[in-house]
MIRODO-697615 format. One record per residue (C-alpha): residue in one letter; x, y, z. Coordinates in steps of 0.2 Angstrom, whole numbers, plus 5000, padded with zeros to 4 digits. Example, Ala and Ser with C-alpha at 12.3 -4.5 7.8 and 13.67 -1.06 7.14 Angstrom:
<recs>
A506249785039;S506849955036;
</recs>
This chain:
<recs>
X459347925261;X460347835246;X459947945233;X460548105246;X461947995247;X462347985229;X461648175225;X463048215235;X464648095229;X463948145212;X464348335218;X466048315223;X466248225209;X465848385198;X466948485210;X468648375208;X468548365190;X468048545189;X469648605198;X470548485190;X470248555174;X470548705183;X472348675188;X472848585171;X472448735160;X473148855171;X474948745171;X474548755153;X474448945152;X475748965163;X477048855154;X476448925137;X476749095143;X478449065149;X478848995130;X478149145122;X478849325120;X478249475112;X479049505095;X480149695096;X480149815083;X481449805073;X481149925057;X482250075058;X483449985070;X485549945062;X485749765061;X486749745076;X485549825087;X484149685078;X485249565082;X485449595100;X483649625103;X483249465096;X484649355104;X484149425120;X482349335119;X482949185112;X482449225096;X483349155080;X483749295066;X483649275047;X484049405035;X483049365018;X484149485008;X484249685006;X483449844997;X483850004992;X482850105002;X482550295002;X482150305021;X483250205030;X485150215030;X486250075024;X486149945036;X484549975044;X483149845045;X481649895032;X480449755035;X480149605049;X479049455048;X478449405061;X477849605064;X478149695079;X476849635095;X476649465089;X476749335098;X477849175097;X478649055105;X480749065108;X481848985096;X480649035079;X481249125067;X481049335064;X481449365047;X481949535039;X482849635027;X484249745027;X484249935018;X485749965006;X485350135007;X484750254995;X484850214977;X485550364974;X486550484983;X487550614985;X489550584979;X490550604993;X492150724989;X493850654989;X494850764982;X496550794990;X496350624998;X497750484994;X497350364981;X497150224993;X495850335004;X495050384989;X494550194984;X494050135001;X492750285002;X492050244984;X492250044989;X491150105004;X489750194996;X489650044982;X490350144967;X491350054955;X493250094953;X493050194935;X494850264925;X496250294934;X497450424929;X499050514935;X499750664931;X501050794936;X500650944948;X501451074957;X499951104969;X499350914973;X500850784983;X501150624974;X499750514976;X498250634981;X496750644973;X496650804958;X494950784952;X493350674952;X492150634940;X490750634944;X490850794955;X490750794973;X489050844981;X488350754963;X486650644965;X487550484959;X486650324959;X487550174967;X488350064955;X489150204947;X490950214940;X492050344949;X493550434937;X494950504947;X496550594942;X498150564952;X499450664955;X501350624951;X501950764963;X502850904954;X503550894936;X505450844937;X506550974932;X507650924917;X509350974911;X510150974895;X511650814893;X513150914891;X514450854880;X516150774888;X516950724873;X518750744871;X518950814890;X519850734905;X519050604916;X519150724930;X518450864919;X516850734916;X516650714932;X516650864938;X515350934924;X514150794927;X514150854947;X513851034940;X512450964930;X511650894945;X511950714937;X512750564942;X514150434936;X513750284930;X514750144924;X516450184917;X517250064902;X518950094892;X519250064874;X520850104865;X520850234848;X522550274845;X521750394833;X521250494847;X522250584862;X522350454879;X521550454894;X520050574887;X518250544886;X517850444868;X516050414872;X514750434883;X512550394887;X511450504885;X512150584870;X512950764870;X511150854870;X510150754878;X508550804891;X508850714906;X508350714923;X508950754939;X510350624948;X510150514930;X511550414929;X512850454913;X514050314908;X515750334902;X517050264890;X518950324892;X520250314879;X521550224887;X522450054884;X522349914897;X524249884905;X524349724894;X524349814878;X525749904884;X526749754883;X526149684866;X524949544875;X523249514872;X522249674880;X520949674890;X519749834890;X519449914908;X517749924917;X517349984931;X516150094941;X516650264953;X516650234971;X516250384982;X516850365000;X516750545011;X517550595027;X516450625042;X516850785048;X517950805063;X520050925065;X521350765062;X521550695045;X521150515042;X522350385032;X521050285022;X521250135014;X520650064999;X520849884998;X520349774982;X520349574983;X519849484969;X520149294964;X521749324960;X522549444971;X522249564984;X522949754982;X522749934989;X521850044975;X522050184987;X523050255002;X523250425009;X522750535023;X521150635019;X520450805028;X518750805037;X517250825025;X518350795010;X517650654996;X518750524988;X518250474971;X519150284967;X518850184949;X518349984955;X518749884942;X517249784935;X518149654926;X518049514938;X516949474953;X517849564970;X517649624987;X518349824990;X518449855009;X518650025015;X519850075032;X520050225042;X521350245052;X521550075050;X519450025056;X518649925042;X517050065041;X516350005025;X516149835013;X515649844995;X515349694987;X515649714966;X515049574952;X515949584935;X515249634920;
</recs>
């Protein structure tokens, strides 16, 4: 009867340690599944859509450097270590590496694109930023692209230098200086408008050899090529009102204002009005027709301020520094 007894304790014995056993490995297998995920396959996948995938199982990425690669595109993932299937636990590393794409390709075209386009695209495509050179053109705007070296559509390996030619826009038109010596300052004037030139600054010096009040001199030359709207400086034969009267003279500089009428049926009185250090004075005052343009000679022999009135309404301030 004892050894039934102990036949059987020694049976439940076997059972509880059995199931026991039981119950601890499958809590092991459960809890080791819930820590383990299936690696995804990544090759052939752009980095962002690699790191997504990865992130969303917990899974730490690391990038161990990038390739050129003939066939995957820039930016695409070439190799993974752990490999796709495998299993490992969350929070491990999956290593891979990155594509720079092919080694060589075809050179993209960016002709007739502006200069700045131009160097991102060749920035883009790893090319090196080769010559830059401009040039004039009657077909190209200013700042588009001519021509490309290499061609477009070229099988150019990465790393390469890329030669562009800029355009200047259209070759400016010139105009031969004419010469204004011995004529009127009005007749100056007038010929450097007709010449689609401009006035510059305008300075008097006294040759009594000479007739007053006519042009003496005068940059560029007589001859000159010159281009359009270029400024063209002036020196008038004409004493200062101090040599007049036998005291030391003072040569006269100055620069032409131009002040224009806005167009309208009444006549405007306009007034020019100097103020200076010393004094203050009215260098012009008339009434002037609708569209017409007044030309006035600001002194440039001391710093002053020229304000311009119409009809009385302070329209315009020109602040002037002497020379």
């Amino acid at each position: 009867m004892i050894a039934k007894i102990a036949k059987i304790s020694a049976l439940i014995l076997v059972f509880l340690m059995v199931a026991g056993a039981s119950a601890y490995l499958t809590l092991t297998l459960i809890i080791d599944s819930e820590d383990a995920v299936i690696v995804p396959d990544l090759v052939g996948k752009d980095v962002v859509s690699a790191l997504e995938m990865l992130t969303d199982l917990q899974l730490n990425t690391k990038v161990n450097g990038s390739e050129y690669s003939q066939l995957f595109p820039k930016n695409h993932v070439i190799f993974q270590e752990p490999e796709a299937g495998a299993e490992i636990k969350k929070d491990r590393d999956v290593r891979i590496i990155i594509s720079k794409g092919a080694k060589s390709i075809l050179m993209p075209n960016v002709v007739s694109l502006s200069e700045r386009q131009a160097r991102m695209i060749i920035e883009e495509n790893d090319f090196l930023q080769g010559n830059l050179t401009h040039t004039y053109s009657a077909e190209f705007e200013k700042d588009r692209v001519i021509v490309q070296v290499p061609n477009p559509g070229t099988l150019t390996p990465r790393g390469a230098p890329v030669d562009i030619l800029v355009s200047s826009g259209p070759r400016p038109v010139k105009y031969l200086m004419p010469d204004l010596h011995g004529q009127s300052f009005d007749q100056a004037v007038l010929k450097i408008e007709n010449t689609n030139l401009t006035v510059g600054n305008i300075r008097s010096r006294f040759d009594k050899k000479k007739s007053r009040n006519v042009i003496i001199n005068q940059g560029p030359p007589a001859g000159y090529s010159v281009a359009k709207s270029n400024p063209v400086d002036l020196i008038i034969n004409r004493p200062s009102p101090e040599s007049e009267t036998g005291r030391l003279r003072r040569p006269l500089y100055g620069s032409l204002l131009l002040h224009r009428i806005d167009s309208g049926f009444l006549k405007k009185r306009v007034r020019i009005e100097l103020e200076s250090t010393e004094a203050t004075t009215d260098i012009f005052d008339d009434y002037i027709k609708p569209g017409d343009e007044i030309w006035v000679l600001v002194p440039r022999d001391r710093d002053a301020a020229v304000y311009i009135y119409e009809d009385e309404n302070l329209v315009k301030t020109h602040l002037y520094e002497a020379w």
